[in-house]
N, C-alpha and C positions, 0 to 999 in steps of 0.2 A: 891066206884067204883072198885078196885081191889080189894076188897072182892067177888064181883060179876064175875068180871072177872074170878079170881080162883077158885070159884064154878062151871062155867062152863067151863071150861079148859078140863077137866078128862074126861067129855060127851062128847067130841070131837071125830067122828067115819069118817072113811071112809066107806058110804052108798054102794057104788057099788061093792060090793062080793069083796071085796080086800082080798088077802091072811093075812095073820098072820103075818109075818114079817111085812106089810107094816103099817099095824095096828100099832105095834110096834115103828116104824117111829115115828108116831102122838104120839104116849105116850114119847118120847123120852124126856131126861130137856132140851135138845137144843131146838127142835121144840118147846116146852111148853113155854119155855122162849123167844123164839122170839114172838110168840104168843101174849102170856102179855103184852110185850112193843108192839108191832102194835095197839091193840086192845086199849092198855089204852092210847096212843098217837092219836088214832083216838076217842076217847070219848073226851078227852081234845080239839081238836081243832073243833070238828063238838056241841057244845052244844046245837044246835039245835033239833040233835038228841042224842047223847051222846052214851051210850052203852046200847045195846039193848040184851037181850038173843039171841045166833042163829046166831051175827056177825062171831062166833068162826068156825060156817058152813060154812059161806060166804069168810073167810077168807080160809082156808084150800085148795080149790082149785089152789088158787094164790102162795100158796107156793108149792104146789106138783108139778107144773107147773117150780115154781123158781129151785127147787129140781134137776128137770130132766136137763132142760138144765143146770144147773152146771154140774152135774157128766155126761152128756153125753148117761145116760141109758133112754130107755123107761118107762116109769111110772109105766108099771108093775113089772120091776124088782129093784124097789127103795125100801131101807128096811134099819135096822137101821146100819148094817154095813157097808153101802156105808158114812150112815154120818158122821161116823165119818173118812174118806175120804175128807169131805171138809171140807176146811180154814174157822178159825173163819172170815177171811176176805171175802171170797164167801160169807158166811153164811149171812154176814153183809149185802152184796147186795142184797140178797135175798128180806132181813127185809126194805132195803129201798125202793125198787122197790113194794112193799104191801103198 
């Protein structure tokens, strides 16, 4: 299961012309690492469906969204230097609120 998850972790793209910084964002170990655990916390408790390819798409809108209202910015100016801006405890509500 976390094999698969971490295979597609790295394919993770922001589709909508996002700039390069925000790109950046997504690759970050913090986003990648909240990631994982959402993703492999929802495989475990959904077995019905478990982890599918392409959750990792589905998931990414929820945190860019979590993103912005923490720091306050509009979602096109979120990039990797604002995160590290926020508290591993923000961060944590982010991951629980997914």
């Amino acid at each position: 299961l976390l094999k698969q998850i971490r295979k597609d972790l790295p394919r993770t793209r922001l589709r909508s012309g996002a700039s390069c910084s925000a790109q950046m964002l997504v690759e970050h170990a913090r986003i990648q690492g909240l990631m994982e655990r959402v993703l492999f916390v929802w495989a475990v408790r959904q077995p019905a469906s478990g982890y599918v390819q392409g959750l990792n798409d589905v998931l990414l809108p929820l945190i860019v969204i979590g993103l912005a209202d923490q720091s306050g910015r509009p979602i096109s100016h979120l990039d990797a230097a604002m995160l590290e801006q926020i508290s591993e405890e923000h961060l944590a509500e982010i991951e629980a609120d997914c």
